[in-house]
SEDRENLUM-916768 format. One record per residue (C-alpha): residue number from 0; residue in one letter; y, x, z. Coordinates in steps of 0.5 Angstrom, whole numbers, plus 500, padded with zeros to 3 digits. Example, Ala and Ser with C-alpha at 12.3 -4.5 7.8 and 13.67 -1.06 7.14 Angstrom:
BEGIN
0/A/491/525/516
1/S/498/527/514
END
This chain:
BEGIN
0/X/500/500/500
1/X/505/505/502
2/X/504/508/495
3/X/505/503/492
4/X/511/501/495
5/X/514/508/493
6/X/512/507/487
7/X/517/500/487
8/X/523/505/490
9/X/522/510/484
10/X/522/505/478
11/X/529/501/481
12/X/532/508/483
13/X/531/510/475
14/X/532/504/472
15/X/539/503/476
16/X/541/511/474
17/X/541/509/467
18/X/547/510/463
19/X/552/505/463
20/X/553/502/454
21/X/559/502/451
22/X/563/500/444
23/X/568/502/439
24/X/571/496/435
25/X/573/499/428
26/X/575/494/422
27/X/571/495/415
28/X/576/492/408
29/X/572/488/403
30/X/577/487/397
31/X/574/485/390
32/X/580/483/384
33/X/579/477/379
34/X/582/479/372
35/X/585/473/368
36/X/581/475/362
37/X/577/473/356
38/X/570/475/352
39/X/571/479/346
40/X/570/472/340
41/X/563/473/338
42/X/559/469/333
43/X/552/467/332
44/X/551/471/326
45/X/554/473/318
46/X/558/468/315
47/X/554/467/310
48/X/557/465/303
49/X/552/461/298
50/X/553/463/290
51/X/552/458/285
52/X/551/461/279
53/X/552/454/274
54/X/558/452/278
55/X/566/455/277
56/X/568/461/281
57/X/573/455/284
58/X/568/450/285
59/X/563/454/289
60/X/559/451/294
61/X/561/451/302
62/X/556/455/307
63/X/552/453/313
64/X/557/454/319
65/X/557/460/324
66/X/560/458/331
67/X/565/463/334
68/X/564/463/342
69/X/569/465/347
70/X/569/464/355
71/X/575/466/360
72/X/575/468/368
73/X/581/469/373
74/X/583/461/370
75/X/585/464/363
76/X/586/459/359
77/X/585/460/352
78/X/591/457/347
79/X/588/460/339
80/X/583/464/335
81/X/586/468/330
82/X/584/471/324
83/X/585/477/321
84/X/587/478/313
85/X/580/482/312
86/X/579/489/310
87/X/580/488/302
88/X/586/483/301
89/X/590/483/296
90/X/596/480/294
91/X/598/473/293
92/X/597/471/285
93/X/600/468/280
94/X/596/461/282
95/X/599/461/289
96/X/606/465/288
97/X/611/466/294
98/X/617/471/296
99/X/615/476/301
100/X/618/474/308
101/X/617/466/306
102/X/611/462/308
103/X/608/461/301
104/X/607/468/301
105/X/600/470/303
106/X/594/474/300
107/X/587/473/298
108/X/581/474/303
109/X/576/479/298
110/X/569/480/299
111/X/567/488/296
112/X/560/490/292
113/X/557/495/297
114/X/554/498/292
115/X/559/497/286
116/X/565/498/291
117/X/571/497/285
118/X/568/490/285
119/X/571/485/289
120/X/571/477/289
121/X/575/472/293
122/X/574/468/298
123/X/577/462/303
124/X/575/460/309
125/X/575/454/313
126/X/574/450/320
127/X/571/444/317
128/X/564/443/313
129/X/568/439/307
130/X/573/445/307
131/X/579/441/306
132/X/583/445/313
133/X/583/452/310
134/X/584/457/315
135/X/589/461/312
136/X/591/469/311
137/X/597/472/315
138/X/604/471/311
139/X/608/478/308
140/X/613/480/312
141/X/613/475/319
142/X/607/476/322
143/X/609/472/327
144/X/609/466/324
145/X/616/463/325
146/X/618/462/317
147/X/613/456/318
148/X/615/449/319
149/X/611/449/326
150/X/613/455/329
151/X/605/456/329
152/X/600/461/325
153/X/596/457/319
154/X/591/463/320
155/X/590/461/326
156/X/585/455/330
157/X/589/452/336
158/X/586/449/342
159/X/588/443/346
160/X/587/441/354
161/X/587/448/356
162/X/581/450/355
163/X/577/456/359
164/X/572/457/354
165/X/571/455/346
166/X/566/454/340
167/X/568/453/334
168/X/565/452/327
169/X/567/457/322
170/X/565/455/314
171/X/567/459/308
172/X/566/459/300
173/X/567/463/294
174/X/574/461/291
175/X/576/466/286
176/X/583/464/284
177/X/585/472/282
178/X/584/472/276
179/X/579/478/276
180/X/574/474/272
181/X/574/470/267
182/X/568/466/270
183/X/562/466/274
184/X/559/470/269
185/X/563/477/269
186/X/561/479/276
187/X/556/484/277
188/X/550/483/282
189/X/551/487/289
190/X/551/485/295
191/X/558/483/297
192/X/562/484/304
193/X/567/484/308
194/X/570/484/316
195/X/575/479/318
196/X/577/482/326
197/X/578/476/331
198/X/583/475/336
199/X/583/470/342
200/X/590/468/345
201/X/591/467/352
202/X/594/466/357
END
């Protein structure tokens, strides 16, 4: 028993000679930044343009849709899409004439032969299957499109309702009005091309 009894007043002596715990408060930060912005305008594939060898080079017929996407963060919001003039436009023809500076003054969107690189062939593009709303090319010398009777941009899709993200059909087709052919039958076969750049607006 008196063992025992030594060995209780032991433990209750070690156990009362324990060091005392203590804390040290410190602050840890957590900071994070939403930019208002919006994703590079991406389309579902090439838009592909249909070549009837029968029909006129004005008379061609219209290509199957490409959708054009593009989402926003931060509470952007996007107010147009615009299109570029493409990398081989020319100047506007005799069929469309314009002064440089006016809006009726435009260039014509080309197509370029891969292979055959002096061939070119024109083409529209358009926001609707029936390509009767044509979306333009930029106007010569007012790029900010203030010598239309809108104050807005005919290259250019714009959206109502303040939208966050859009999806948008784009059709086009052949229309050679250029007059460098004299019908479907002087184009040479190649592998036609071009690249129209994109911009969404914002804000």
């Amino acid at each position: 028993m008196l063992i025992q009894r030594l060995a209780l007043v032991a433990a209750f002596i070690l156990s009362g000679a324990a060091a005392h715990a203590d804390t040290v408060p410190g602050n840890l930060s957590v900071v994070t930044q939403i930019d208002a912005a919006c994703t590079v305008p991406s389309p579902n594939g090439n838009l592909t343009l249909p070549f009837q060898g029968t029909a006129a080079l004005t008379n061609q017929p219209v290509s199957y849709p490409v959708v054009i996407s593009s989402s926003c963060t931060g509470g952007a919001i996007i107010s147009h899409l615009e299109f570029g003039d493409g990398l081989h436009a020319t100047a506007d023809s005799s069929a469309n004439p314009g002064t440089v500076g006016d809006a009726s003054h435009t260039h014509t969107r080309r197509l370029r032969g891969q292979n055959l690189t002096g061939e070119y062939i024109a083409y529209k593009m358009f926001s609707d299957s029936a390509a009767t709303t044509e979306i333009a090319t930029s106007v010569t010398g007012d790029a900010d499109c203030s010598g239309t009777a809108s104050g807005t941009c005919n290259n250019a899709i714009y959206f109502d309702g303040d939208p966050s993200d859009i999806s948008v059909s784009i059709y086009g087709r052949i229309h050679d009005e250029t007059g460098a052919y004299d019908s479907r039958f002087d184009i040479n076969g190649d592998i036609y091309n071009d690249t129209v750049v994109m911009t969404v607006h914002y804000e």
